[in-house]
C-alpha positions as CSV (number, residue, x, y, z in Angstrom):
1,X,-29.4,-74.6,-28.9
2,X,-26.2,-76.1,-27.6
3,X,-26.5,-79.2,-25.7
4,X,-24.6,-78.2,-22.9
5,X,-26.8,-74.9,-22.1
6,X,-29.9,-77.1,-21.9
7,X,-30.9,-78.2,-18.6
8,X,-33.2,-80.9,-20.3
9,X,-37.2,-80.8,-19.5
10,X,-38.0,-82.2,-16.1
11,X,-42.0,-82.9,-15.4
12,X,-43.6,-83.4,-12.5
13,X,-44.3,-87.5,-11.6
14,X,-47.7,-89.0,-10.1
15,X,-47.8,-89.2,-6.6
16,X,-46.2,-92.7,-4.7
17,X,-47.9,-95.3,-3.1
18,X,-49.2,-94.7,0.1
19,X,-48.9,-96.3,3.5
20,X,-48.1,-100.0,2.6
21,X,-49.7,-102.7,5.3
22,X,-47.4,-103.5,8.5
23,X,-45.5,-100.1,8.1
24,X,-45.6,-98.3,11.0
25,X,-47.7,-95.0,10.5
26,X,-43.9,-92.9,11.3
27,X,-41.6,-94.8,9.2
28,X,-44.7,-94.4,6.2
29,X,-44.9,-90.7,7.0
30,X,-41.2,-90.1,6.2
31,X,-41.4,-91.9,3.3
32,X,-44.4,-89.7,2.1
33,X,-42.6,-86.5,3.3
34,X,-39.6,-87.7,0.9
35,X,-41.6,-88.7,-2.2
36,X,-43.6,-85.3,-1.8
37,X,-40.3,-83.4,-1.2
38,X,-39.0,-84.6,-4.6
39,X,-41.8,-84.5,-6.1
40,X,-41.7,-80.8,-5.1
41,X,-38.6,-80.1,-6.8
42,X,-39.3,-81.9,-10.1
43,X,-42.3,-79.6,-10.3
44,X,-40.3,-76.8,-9.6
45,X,-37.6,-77.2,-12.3
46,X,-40.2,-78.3,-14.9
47,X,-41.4,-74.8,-14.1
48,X,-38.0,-72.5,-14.7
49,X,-37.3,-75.1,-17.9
50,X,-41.0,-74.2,-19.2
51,X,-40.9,-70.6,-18.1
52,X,-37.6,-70.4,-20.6
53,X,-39.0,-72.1,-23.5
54,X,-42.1,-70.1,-23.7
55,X,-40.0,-66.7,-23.6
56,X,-37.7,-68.3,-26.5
57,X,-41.2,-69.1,-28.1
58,X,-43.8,-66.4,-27.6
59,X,-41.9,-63.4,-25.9
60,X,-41.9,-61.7,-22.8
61,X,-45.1,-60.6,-23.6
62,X,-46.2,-64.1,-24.3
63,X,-45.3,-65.6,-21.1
64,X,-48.2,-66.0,-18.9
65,X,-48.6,-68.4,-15.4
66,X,-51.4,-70.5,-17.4
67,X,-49.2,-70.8,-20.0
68,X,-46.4,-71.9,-17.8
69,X,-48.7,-74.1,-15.8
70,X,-49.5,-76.1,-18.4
71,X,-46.2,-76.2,-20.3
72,X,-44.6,-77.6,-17.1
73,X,-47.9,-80.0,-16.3
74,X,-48.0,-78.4,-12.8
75,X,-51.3,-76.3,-11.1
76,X,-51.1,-72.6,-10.9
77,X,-51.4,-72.6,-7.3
78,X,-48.2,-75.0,-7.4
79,X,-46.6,-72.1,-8.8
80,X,-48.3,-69.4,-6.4
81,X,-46.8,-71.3,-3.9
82,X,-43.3,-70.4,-5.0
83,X,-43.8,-67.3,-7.4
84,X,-45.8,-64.2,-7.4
85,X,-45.3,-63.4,-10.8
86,X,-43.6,-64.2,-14.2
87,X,-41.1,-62.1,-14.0
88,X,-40.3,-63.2,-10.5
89,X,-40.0,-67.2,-12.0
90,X,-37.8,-66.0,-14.8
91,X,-35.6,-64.3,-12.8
92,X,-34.9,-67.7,-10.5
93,X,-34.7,-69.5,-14.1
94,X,-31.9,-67.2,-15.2
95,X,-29.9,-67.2,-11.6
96,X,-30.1,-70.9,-11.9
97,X,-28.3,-70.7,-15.4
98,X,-26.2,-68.0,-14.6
99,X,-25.0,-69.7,-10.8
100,X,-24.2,-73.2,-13.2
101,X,-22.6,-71.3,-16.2
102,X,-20.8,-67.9,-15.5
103,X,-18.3,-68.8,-12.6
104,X,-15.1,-68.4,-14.1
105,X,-12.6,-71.0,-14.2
106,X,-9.5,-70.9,-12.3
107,X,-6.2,-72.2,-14.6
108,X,-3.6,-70.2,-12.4
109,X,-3.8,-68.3,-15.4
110,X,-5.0,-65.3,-15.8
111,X,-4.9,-64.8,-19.3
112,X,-6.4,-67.9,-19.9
113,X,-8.9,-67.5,-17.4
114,X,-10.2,-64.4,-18.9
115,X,-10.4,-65.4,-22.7
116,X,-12.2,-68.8,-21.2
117,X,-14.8,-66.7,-19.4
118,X,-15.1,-63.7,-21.4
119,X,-16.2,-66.3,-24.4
120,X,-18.4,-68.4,-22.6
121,X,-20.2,-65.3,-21.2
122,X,-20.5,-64.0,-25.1
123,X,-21.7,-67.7,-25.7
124,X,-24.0,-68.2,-22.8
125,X,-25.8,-63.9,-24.0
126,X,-26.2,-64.9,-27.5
127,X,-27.0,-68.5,-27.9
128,X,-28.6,-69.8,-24.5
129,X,-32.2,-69.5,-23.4
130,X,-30.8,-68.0,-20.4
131,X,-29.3,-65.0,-22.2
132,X,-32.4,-64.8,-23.7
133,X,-34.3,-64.6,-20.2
134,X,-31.8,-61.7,-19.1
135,X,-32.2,-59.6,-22.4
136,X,-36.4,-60.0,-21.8
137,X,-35.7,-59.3,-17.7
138,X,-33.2,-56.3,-18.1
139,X,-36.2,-54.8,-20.7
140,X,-38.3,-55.1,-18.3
141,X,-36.9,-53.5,-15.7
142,X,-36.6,-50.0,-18.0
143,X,-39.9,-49.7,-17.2
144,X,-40.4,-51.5,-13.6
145,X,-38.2,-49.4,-11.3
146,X,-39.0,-51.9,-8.2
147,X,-38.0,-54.7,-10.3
148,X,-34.9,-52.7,-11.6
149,X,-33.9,-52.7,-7.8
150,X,-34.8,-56.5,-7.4
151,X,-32.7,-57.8,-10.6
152,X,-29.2,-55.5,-9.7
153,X,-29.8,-57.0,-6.0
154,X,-30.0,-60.3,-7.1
155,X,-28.7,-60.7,-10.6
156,X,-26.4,-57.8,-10.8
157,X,-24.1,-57.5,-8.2
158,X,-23.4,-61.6,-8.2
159,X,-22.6,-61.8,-11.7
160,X,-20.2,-58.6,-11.0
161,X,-19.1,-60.4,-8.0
162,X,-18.0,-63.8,-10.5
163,X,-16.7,-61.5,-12.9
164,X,-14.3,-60.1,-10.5
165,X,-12.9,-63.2,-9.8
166,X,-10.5,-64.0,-12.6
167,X,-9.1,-60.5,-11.8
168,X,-8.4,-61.1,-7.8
169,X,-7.0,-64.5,-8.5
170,X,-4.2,-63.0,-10.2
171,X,-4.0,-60.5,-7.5
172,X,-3.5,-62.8,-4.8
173,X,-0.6,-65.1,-7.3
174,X,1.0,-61.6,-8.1
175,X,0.3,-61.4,-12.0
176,X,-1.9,-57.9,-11.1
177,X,-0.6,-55.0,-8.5
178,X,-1.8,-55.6,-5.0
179,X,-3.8,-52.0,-5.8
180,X,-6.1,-52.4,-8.9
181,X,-9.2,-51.4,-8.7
182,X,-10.7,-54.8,-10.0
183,X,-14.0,-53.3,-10.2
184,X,-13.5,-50.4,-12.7
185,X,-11.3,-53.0,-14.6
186,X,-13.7,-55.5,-15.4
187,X,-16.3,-53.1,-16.2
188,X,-13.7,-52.4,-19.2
189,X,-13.5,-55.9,-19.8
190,X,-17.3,-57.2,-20.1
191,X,-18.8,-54.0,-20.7
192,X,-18.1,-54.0,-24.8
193,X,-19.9,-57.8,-24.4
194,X,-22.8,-56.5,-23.3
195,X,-22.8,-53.1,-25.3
196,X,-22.7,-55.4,-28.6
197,X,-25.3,-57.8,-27.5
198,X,-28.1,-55.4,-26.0
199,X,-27.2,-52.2,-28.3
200,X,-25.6,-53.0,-31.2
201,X,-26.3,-56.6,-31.9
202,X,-22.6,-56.7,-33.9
203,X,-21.1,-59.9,-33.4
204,X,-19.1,-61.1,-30.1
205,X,-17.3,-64.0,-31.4
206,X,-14.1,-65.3,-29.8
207,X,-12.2,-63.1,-32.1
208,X,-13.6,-60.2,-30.4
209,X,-13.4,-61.8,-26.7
210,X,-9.6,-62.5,-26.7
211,X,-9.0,-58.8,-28.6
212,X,-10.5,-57.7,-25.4
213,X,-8.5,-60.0,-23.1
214,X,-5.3,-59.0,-25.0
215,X,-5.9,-55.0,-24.6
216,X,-6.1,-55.4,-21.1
217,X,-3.1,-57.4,-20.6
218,X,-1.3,-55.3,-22.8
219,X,-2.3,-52.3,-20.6
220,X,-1.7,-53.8,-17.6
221,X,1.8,-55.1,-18.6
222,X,4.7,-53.8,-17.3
223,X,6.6,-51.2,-19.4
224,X,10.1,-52.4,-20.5
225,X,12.5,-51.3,-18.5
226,X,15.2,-48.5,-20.2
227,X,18.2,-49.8,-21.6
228,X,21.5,-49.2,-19.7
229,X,24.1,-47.0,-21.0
């Protein structure tokens, strides 16, 4: 797994010292609030980092709270304070990922805008836990139809929403016309990534990435204008 897809294991500590002699009992109580609080968090990210190792490992099938419970080194009521089910923690694991990974950059370029996030959104599908998390959450939802509804909501519709983004940049410098449906567009342009990686399983290398990048530009390019006579 590439380096820079892993968020690196994070387990929860022991709890602090308490109430040290001559504090006085408010200034102690903030202090416990703060230690608690982080020790909150570190528990929390130990369990989206477990709940994506044991799908890489066992399968969505696989995946249990126990299992996660223990993999992280937390309680299962920790996690019942935050999550109702596994599905529900692998869905914040992926968002996480996806939030950190799959905002496009912004070159002032559009070309090389798309090719950068077309590829790392090929990269991030194929060879990240977190694509592996979105392959095991968009099977799931074929047969969950309330959970369908939850994952476009949440999932969907943002990553849309970032893939749009290269597209109205360039709008907004003038590269694209004012009137493009940037919607329809980039269903063009990521839609063959994902038809490869959940259908056909064919390779989407950068080869394949930038042909994509370069059909669309070439579409969208203006037509030389007629020679004079």
């Amino acid at each position: 797994m590439d380096a820079d897809m892993d968020r690196g294991r994070t387990v929860a500590e022991g709890k602090g010292a308490g109430e040290s002699a001559g504090e006085s009992p408010g200034r102690a109580a903030r202090q416990h609030h703060g230690n608690r609080h982080g020790r909150s968090e570190r528990a929390r990210q130990a369990v989206l980092e477990a709940a994506d190792d044991l799908l890489v490992e066992k399968g969505f099938s696989g995946v249990t709270i126990e299992g996660i419970a223990t993999s992280a080194g937390v309680a299962k009521q920790t996690i019942y304070r935050w999550w109702s089910t596994k599905t529900d923690i692998l869905l914040d694991a992926f968002l996480q990922d996806a939030a950190e990974a799959l905002t496009p950059p912004d070159h002032g370029d559009l070309a090389e805008d798309l090719r950068a996030h077309l590829h790392q959104l090929a990269r991030f599908l194929t060879r990240s836990d977190a694509g592996a998390v979105f392959t095991a959450l968009l099977g799931h939802a074929q047969h969950d139809p309330a959970f369908a509804a939850v994952l476009r909501d949440r999932c969907l519709d943002e990553q849309r929403r970032r893939d749009r983004l290269p597209l109205e940049n360039a709008v907004r410098r003038g590269e694209l016309p004012a009137g493009l449906d940037t919607a329809a567009e980039v269903d063009q342009l990521v839609g063959p990534i994902y038809h490869r990686v959940l259908v056909t399983g064919d390779p989407v290398d950068r080869a394949f990435t930038d042909l994509l990048v370069d059909n669309f530009l070439r579409r969208l390019s203006p037509a030389p204008a007629a020679p004079e006579h």
